[in-house]
C-alpha positions as CSV (number, residue, x, y, z in Angstrom):
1,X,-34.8,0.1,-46.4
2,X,-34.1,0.0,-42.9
3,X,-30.4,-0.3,-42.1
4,X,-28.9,-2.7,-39.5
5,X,-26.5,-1.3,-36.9
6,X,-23.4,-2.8,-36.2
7,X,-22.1,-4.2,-33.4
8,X,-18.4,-4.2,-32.4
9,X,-17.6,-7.8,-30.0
10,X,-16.9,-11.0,-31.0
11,X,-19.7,-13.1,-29.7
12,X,-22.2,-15.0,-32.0
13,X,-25.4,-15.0,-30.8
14,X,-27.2,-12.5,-28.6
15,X,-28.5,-14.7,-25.4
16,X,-31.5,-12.5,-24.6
17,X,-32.7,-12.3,-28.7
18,X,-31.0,-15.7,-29.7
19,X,-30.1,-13.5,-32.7
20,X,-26.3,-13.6,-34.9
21,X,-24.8,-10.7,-33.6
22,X,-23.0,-8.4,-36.6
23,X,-19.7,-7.2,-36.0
24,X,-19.5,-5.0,-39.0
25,X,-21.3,-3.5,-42.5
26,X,-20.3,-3.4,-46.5
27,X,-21.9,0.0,-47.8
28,X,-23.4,-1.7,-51.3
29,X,-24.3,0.3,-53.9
30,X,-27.8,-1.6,-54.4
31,X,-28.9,-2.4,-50.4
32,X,-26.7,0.3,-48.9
33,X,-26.0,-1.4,-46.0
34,X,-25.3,-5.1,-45.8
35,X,-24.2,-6.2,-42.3
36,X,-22.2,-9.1,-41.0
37,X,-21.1,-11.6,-38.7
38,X,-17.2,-12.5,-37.5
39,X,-17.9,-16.0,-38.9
40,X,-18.8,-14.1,-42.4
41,X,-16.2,-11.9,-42.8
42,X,-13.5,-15.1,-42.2
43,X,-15.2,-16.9,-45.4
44,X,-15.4,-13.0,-47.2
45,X,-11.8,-13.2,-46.7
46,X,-10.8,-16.3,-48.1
47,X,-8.8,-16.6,-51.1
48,X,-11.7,-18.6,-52.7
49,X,-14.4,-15.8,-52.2
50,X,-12.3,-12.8,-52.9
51,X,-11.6,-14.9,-56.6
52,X,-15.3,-13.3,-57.3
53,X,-13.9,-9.8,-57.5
54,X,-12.3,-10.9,-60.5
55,X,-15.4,-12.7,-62.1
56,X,-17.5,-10.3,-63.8
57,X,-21.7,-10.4,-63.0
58,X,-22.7,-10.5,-66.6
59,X,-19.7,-11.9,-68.7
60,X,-19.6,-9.9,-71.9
61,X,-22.8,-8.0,-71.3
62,X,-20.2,-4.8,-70.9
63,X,-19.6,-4.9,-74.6
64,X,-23.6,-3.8,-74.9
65,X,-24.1,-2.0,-71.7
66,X,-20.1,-0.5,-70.6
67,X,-21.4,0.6,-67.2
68,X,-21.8,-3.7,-66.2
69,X,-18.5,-4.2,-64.7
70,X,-19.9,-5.6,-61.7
71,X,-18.7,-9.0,-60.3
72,X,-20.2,-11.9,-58.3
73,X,-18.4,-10.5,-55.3
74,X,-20.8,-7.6,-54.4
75,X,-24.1,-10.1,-55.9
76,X,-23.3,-12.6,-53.3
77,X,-23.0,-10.4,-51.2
78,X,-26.5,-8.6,-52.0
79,X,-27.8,-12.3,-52.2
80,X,-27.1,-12.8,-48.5
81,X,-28.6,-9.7,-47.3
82,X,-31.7,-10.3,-49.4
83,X,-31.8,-13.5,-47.9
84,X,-31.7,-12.2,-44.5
85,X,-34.7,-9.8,-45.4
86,X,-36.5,-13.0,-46.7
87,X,-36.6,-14.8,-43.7
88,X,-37.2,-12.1,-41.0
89,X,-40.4,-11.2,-43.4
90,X,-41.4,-14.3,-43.3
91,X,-40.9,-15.3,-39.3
92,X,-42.8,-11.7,-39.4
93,X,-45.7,-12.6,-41.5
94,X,-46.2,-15.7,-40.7
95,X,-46.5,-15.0,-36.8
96,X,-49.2,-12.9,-37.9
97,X,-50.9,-15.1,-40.2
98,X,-50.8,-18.3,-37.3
99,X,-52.3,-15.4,-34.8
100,X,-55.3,-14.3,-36.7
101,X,-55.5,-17.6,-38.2
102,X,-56.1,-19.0,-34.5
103,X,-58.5,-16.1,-33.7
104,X,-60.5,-16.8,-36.6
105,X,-61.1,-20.4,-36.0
106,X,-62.5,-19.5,-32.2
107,X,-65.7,-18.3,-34.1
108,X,-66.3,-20.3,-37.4
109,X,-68.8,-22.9,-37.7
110,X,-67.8,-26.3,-37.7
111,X,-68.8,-27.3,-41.2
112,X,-66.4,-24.4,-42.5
113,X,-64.0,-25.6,-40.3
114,X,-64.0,-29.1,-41.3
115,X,-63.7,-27.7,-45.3
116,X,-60.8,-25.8,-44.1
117,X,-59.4,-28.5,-42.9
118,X,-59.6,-30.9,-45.9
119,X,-58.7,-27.9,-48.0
120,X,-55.1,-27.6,-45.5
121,X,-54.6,-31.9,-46.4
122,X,-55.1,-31.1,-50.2
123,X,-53.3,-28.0,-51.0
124,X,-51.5,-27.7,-47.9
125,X,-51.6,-26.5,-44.6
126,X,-50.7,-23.3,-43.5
127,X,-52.0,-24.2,-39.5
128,X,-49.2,-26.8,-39.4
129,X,-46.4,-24.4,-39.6
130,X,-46.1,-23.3,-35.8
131,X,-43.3,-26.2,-35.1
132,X,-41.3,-24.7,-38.5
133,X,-41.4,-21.3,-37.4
134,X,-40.1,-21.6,-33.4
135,X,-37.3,-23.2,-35.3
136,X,-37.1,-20.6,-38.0
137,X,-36.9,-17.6,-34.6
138,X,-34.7,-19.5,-32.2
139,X,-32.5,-21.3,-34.0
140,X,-29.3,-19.0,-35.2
141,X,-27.9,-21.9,-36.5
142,X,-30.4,-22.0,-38.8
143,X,-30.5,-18.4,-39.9
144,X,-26.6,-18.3,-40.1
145,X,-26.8,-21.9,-42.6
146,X,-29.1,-19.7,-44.9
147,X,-27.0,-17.0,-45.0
148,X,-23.6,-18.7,-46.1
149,X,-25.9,-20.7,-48.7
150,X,-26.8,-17.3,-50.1
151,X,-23.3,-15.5,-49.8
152,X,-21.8,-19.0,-51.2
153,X,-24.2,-20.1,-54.0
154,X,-21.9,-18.5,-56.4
155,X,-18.8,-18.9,-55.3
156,X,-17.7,-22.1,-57.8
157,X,-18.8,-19.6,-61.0
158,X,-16.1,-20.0,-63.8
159,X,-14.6,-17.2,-65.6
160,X,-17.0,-15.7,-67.7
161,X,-19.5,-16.5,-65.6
162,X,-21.8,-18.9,-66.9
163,X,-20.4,-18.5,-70.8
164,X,-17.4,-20.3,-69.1
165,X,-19.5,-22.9,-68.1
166,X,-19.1,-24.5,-71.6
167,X,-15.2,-25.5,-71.1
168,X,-16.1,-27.7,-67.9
169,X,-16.0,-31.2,-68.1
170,X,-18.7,-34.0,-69.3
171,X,-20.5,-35.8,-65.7
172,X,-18.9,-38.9,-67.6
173,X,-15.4,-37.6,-67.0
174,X,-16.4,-36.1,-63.6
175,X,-17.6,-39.2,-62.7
176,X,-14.8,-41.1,-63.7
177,X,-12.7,-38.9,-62.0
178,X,-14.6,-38.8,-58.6
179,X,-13.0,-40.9,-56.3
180,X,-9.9,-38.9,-57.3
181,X,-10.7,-36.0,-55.3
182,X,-10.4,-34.6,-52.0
183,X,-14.5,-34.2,-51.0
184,X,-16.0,-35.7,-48.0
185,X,-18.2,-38.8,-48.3
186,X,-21.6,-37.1,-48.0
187,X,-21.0,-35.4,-50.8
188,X,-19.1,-38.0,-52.8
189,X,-21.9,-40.0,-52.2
190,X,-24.2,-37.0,-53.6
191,X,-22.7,-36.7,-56.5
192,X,-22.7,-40.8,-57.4
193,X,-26.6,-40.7,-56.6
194,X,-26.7,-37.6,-59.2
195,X,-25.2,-39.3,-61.8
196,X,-27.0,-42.4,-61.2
197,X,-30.3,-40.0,-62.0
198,X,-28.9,-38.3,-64.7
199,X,-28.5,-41.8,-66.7
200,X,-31.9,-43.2,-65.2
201,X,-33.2,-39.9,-67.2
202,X,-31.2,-40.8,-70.7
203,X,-29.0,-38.1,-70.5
204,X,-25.8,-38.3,-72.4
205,X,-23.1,-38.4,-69.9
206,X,-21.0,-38.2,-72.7
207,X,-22.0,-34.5,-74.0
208,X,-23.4,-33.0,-70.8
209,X,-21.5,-30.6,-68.3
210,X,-21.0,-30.2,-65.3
211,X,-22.0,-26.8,-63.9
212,X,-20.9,-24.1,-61.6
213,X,-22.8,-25.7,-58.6
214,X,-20.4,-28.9,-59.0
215,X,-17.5,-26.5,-58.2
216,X,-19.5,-24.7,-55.3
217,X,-20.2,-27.6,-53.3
218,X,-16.7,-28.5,-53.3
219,X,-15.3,-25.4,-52.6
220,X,-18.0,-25.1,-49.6
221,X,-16.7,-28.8,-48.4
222,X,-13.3,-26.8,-48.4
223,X,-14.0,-24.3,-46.2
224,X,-15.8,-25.7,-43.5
225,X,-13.4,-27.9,-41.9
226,X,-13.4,-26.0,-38.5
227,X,-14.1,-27.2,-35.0
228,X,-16.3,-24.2,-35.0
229,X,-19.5,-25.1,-34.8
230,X,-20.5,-22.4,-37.3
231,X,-17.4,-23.0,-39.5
232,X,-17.4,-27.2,-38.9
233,X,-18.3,-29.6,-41.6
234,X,-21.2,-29.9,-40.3
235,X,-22.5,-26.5,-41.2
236,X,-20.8,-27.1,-44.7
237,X,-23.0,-30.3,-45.6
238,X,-25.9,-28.5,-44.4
239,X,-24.7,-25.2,-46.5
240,X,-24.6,-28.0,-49.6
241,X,-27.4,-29.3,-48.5
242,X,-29.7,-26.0,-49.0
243,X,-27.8,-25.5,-51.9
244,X,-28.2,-28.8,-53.7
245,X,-31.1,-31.1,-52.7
246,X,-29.5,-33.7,-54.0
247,X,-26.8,-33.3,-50.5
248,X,-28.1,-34.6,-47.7
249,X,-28.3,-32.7,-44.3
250,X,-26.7,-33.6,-42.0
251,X,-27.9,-35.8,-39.3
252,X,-27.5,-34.7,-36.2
253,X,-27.8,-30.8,-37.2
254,X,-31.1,-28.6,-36.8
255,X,-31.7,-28.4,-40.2
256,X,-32.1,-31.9,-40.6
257,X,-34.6,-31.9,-37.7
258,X,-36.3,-29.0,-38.7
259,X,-37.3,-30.4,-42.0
260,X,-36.6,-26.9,-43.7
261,X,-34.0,-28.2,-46.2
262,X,-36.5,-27.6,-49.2
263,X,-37.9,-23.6,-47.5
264,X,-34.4,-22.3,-47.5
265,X,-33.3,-24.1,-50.5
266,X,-37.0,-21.9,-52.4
267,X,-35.1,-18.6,-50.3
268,X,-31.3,-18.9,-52.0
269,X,-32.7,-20.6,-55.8
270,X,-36.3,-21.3,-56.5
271,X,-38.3,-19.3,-58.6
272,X,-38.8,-15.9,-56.7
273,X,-35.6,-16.0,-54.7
274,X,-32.6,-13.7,-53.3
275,X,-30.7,-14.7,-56.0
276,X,-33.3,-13.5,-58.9
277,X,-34.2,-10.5,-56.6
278,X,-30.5,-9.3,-56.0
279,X,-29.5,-9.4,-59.9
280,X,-32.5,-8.3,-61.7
281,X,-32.0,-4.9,-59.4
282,X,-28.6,-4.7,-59.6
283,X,-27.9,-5.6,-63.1
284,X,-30.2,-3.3,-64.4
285,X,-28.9,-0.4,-62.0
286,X,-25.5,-0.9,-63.6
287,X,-26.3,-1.4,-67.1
288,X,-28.2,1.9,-66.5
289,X,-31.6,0.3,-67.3
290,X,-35.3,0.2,-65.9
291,X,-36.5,-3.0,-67.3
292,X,-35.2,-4.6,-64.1
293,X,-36.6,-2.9,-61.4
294,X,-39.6,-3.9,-59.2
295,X,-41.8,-4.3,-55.9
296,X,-39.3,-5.6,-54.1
297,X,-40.7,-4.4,-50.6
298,X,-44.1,-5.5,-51.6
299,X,-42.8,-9.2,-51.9
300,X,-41.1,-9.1,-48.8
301,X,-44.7,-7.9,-46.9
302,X,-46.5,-11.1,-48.4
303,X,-44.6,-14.0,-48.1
304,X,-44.8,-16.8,-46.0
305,X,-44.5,-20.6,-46.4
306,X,-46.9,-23.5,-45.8
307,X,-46.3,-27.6,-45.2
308,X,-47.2,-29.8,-47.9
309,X,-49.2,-33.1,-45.9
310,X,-48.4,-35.6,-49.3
311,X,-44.1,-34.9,-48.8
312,X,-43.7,-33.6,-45.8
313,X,-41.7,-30.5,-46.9
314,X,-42.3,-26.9,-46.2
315,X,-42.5,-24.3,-49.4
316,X,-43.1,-20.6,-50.0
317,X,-46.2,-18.9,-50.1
318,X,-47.3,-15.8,-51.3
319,X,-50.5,-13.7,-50.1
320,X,-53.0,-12.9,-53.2
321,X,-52.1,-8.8,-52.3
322,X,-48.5,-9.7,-53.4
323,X,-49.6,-10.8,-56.5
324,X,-48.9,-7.6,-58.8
325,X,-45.7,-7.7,-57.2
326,X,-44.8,-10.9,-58.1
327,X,-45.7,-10.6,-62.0
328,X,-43.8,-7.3,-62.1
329,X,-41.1,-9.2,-60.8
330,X,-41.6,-12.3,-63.5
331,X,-41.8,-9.6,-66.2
332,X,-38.7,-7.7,-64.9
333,X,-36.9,-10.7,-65.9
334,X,-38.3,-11.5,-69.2
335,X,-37.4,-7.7,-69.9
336,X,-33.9,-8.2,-69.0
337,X,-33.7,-11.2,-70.8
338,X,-35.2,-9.9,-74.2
339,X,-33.1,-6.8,-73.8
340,X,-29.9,-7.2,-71.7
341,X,-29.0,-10.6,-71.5
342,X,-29.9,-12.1,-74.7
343,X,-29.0,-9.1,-76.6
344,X,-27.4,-9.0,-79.8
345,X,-23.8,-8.2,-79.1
346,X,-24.1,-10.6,-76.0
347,X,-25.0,-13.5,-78.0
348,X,-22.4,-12.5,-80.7
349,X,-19.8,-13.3,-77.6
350,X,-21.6,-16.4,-77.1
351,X,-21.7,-17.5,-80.7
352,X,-17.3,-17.1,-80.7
353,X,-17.1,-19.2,-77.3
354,X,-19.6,-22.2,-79.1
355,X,-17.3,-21.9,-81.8
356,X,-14.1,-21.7,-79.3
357,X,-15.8,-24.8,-77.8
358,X,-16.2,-26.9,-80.7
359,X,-12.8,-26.1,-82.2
360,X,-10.8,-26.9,-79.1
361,X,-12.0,-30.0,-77.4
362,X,-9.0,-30.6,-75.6
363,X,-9.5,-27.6,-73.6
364,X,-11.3,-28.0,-70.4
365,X,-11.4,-26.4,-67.0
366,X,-9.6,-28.4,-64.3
367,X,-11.3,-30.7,-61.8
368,X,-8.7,-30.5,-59.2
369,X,-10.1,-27.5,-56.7
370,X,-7.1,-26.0,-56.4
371,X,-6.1,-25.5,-59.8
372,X,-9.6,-24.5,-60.8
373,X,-9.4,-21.8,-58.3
374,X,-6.3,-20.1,-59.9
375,X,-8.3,-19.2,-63.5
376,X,-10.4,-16.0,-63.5
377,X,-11.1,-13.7,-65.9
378,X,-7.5,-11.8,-65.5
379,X,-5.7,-15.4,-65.8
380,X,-7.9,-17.2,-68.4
381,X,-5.9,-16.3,-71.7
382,X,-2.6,-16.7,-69.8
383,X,-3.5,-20.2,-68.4
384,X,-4.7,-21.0,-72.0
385,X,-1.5,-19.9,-73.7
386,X,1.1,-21.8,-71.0
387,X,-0.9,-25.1,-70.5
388,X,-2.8,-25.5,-74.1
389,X,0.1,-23.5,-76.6
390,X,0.4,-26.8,-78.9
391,X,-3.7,-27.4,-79.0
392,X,-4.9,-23.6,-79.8
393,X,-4.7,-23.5,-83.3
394,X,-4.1,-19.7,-84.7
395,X,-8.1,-19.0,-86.2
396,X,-9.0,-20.0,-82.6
397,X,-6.3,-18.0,-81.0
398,X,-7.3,-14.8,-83.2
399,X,-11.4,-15.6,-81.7
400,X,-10.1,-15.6,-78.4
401,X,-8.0,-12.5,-78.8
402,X,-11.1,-10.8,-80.7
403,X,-13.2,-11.6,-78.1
404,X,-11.4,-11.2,-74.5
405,X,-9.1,-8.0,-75.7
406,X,-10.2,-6.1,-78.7
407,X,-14.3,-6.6,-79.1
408,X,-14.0,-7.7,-82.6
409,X,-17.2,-9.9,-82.4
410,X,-19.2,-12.1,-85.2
411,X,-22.3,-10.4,-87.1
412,X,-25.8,-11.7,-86.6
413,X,-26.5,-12.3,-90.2
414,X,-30.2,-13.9,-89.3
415,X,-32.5,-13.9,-87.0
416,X,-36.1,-15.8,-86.8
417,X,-38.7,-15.7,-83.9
418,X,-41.3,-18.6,-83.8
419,X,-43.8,-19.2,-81.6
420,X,-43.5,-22.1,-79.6
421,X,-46.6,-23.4,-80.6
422,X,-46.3,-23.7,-84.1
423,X,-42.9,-25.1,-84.4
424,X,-43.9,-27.8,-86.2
425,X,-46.0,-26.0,-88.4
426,X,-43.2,-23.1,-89.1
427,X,-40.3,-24.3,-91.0
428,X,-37.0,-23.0,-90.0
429,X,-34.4,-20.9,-92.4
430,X,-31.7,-22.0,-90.4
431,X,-30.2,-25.4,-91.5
432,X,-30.7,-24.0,-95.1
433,X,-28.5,-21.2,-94.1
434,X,-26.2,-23.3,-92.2
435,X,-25.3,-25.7,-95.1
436,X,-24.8,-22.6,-97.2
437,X,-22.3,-21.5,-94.8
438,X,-20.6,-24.5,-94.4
439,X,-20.4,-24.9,-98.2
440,X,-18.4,-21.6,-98.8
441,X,-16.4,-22.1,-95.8
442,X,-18.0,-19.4,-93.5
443,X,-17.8,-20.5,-89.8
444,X,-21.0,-19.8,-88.4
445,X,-22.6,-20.7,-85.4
446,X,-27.0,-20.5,-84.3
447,X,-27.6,-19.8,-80.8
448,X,-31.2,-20.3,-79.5
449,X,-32.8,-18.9,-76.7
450,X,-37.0,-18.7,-75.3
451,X,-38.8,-16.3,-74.0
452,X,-39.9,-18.2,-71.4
453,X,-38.0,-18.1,-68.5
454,X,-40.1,-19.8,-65.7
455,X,-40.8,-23.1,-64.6
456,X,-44.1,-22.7,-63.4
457,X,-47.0,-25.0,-64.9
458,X,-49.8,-23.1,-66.6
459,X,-53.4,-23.9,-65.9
460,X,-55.0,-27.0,-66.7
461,X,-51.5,-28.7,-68.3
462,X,-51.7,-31.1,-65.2
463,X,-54.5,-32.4,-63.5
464,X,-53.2,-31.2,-59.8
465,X,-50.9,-28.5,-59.8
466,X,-47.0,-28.7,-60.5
467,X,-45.8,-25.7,-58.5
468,X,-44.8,-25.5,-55.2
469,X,-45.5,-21.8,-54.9
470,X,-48.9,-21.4,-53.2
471,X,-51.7,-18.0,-53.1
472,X,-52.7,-17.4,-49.4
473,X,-56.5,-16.8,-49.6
474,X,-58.6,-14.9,-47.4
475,X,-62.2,-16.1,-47.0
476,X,-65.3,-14.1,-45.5
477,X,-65.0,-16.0,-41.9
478,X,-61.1,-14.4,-42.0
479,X,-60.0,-18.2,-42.5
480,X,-56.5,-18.6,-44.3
481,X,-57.1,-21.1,-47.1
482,X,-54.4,-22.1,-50.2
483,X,-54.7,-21.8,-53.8
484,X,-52.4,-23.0,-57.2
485,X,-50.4,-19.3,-58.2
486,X,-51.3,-20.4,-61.4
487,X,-54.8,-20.1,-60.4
488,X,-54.7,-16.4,-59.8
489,X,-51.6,-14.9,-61.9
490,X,-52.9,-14.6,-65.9
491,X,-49.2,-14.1,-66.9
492,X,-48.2,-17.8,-65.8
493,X,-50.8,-18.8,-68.1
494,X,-49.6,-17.0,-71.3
495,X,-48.0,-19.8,-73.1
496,X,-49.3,-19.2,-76.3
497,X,-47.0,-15.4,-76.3
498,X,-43.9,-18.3,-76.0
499,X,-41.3,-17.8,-78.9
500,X,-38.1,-19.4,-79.7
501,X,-35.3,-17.1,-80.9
502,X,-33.0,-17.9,-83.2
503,X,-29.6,-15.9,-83.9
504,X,-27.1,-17.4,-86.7
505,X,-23.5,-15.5,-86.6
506,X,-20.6,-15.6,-89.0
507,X,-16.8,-15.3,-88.2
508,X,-15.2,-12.1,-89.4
509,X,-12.5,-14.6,-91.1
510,X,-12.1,-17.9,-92.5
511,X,-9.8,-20.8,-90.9
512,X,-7.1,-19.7,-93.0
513,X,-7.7,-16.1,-91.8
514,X,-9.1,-14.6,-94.9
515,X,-11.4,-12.3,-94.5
516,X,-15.2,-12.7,-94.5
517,X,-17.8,-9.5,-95.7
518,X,-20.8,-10.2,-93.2
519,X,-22.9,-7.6,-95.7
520,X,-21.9,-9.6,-98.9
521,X,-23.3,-12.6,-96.4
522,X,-26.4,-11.0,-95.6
523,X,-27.3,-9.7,-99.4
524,X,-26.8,-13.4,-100.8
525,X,-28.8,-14.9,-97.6
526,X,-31.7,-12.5,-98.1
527,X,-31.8,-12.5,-102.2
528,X,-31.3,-16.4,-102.3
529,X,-32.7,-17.9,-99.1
530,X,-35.2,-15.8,-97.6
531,X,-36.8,-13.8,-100.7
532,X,-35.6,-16.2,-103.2
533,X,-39.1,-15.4,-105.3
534,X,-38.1,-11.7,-105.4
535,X,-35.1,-12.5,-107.4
């Protein structure tokens, strides 16, 4: 990978490249060098970013895999600089793919050219892109908003990571609680029009929670209060806005006229992004792993992006070359799924917090920015013990102590794959082996996870395709035409290999404390539930 040199000065932009200048590097142990501007190092610097030194990558995967001590610090910053790399490959290759696209069309006959160009309306147009991409290489502003998106898209993580997502509030008490804080209107007004969604789609308000990304759009709303142009709340709404696209842009910014909102929102989170790339390669360099690892060059040569003539929107675009790269990619992250982050001893750790959760409902992480800010993963016990001492009774106190200080975790005393597809046809064990549980007083918990872990639309479940993500196609006149992915990848179309998994863990004592023998457990579940006829 080609490294950036730094430049010492204080200026932003480069007059004669209309470039963002770097005024210094970060040697990473993933990217080697990740460069950066004055602007960025102010927001590294920050209280609120340098919290994500002490928020750990992968939560409790270190109690599978002790080399995963990494933190969300040195991911977002890996997220930026892949970020960075995803849009200078794709001004690249798309400047190519305009050029011969243009020389192509000098010499095709006109009935080809009129079926390209009702191809362009129905699957969209890759010809219509020129206006996107000026903006895309002169506009700093632009490349500068992606950036902070990607160096900021985890900064509102709790500790734990997302396992400490389960102590945040409901979006009934958030929203409640809304006009309370200190956020700007744009965003206020973005969160009221979330709710309002969430209840027009019969969610429960009432049992689900807020996220991390609540927390990061505040915190973003925070920092940008500059007259700075490129510190201003200007760029923080538009940072939101790439983030979330629930935010608005803002109106008199380039982002708003460039109509790019959704193409750099697909760069920082879609479904092959910076922030997938960045932490399928560096988790699995850390845990010590290979499931992780792939193409990653090879996706940056073939994307590109096209406009979509029904919405208006731009979206990624991948040529078919890139294709082998991209399923590696898809099936580095089932791998590290299966074996890294729904591994046993992982999902033991998850099984104590559900039960942590359940058996302490008064506990939730604060609203209020400030004080949400103070708890990481070095102050989450002690902010438990001070502010919650009367609520934390002691078989919860002895989880907590098991599971943060002395890796005394639950036992897996069943486990049940089904495919998806015959889940109605395949009884589950599990609420049989609950209620036995619950009868001799043996907390337990079931945690449940799938093996699929894409939102793409397989082939033929819609009538028109559902994904955004687009094949560029090369035809015998050298025309550039677009095709559905799911069209030309076989693993997107796979669903019948779906399973759900299905982990049930016991406590290693009762309420009272008394101990529990997870083997005695796992003899009576075996000889009475699961092989009762061989008894």
């Amino acid at each position: 990978m080609a490294l950036t040199i730094a430049r010492k000065g204080y200026s932003i932009i480069d007059k004669k490249t209309l470039k963002l200048i770097f005024t210094g590097k970060i040697r990473d142990s993933l990217h080697d060098t990740i460069p950066f501007t004055e602007h960025e190092k102010k927001i590294i610097n920050t209280k609120e970013f340098q919290r994500l030194r002490r928020i750990t990558q992968t939560a409790f995967t270190l109690y599978a895999f002790p080399g995963a001590t990494h933190t969300r610090f040195e991911h977002s910053l890996g997220v930026m600089h892949v970020a960075d790399l995803m849009l200078n490959s794709i001004i690249n290759n798309q400047k190519r793919l305009l050029e011969a696209l243009d020389l192509s069309c000098e010499d095709t006959p006109k009935h080809t050219k009129e079926f390209f160009l009702e191809n362009e309306k129905l699957n969209g147009s890759l010809s219509m892109t020129k206006e996107a991409l000026h903006y895309l290489e002169t506009c700093p502003y632009l490349t500068q908003c992606l950036r902070f998106s990607a160096l900021l898209h985890d900064i509102g993580h709790a500790p734990y990571s997302h396992s400490g997502e389960r102590f945040m509030v409901t979006w009934e008490f958030f929203g409640k609680h809304l006009d309370q804080l200190n956020v700007p209107l744009w965003l206020k007004t973005a969160f009221k029009n979330k709710i309002k969604k969430l209840k027009e789609k019969n969610f429960n308000l009432n049992e689900l929670k807020i996220r991390h990304e609540v927390y990061t759009l505040i915190i973003v709303s925070k920092l940008f209060n500059n007259e700075d142009e490129f510190l201003s709340e200007k760029m923080g709404q538009d940072i939101c806005a790439i983030l979330d696209l629930s935010v608005s842009p803002n109106p008199n910014g380039d982002l708003h006229k460039s109509r790019l909102q959704n193409l750099l929102h697909e760069i920082v989170s879609g479904e092959i992004d910076a922030d997938r790339m960045d932490y399928l390669l560096r988790d699995s360099r850390e845990c010590g792993i290979i499931y992780g690892y792939f193409d990653l060059g090879r996706i940056l040569d073939s994307i590109g992006f096209y406009l979509n003539h029904q919405t208006n929107k731009y979206h990624l675009a991948l040529r078919r070359s890139g294709i082998s790269a991209f399923e590696d990619y898809l099936r580095a992250r089932w791998s590290m799924y299966q074996q890294v982050y729904f591994h046993k001893t992982v999902t033991a750790c998850e099984a104590m917090l559900q039960n942590i959760n359940k058996n302490f409902p008064n506990f939730n992480l604060p609203i209020q920015i400030d004080e949400y800010l103070a708890i990481d993963e070095h102050s989450f016990f002690p902010y438990i013990e001070k502010n919650y001492a009367s609520d934390l009774k002691p078989f919860t106190k002895e989880i907590l102590t098991d599971l943060i200080y002395n890796r005394k975790l639950w036992k897996r005393v069943y486990e049940e794959f089904i495919p998806k597809n015959t889940l109605r046809t395949i009884p589950s064990l599990c609420p049989t082996i609950t209620n036995y549980l619950q009868k001799i007083d043996c907390p337990a918990e079931i945690i449940e996870n799938s093996t699929n872990l894409t939102n793409f639309s397989p082939k033929g479940k819609e009538n028109s395709s559902k994904n955004n993500l687009k094949i560029i196609i090369k035809d015998v006149h050298s025309l550039r035409y677009l095709e559905p992915v799911e069209n030309h990848s076989t693993l997107i179309n796979r669903v019948d290999e779906e399973f759900i998994i299905r982990r049930i863990y016991i406590s290693r004592f009762k309420e009272n404390l008394e101990d529990i023998s997870s083997k005695e457990i796992q003899k009576i579940i075996s000889d009475k539930i699961i092989n009762p006829e061989n008894n």
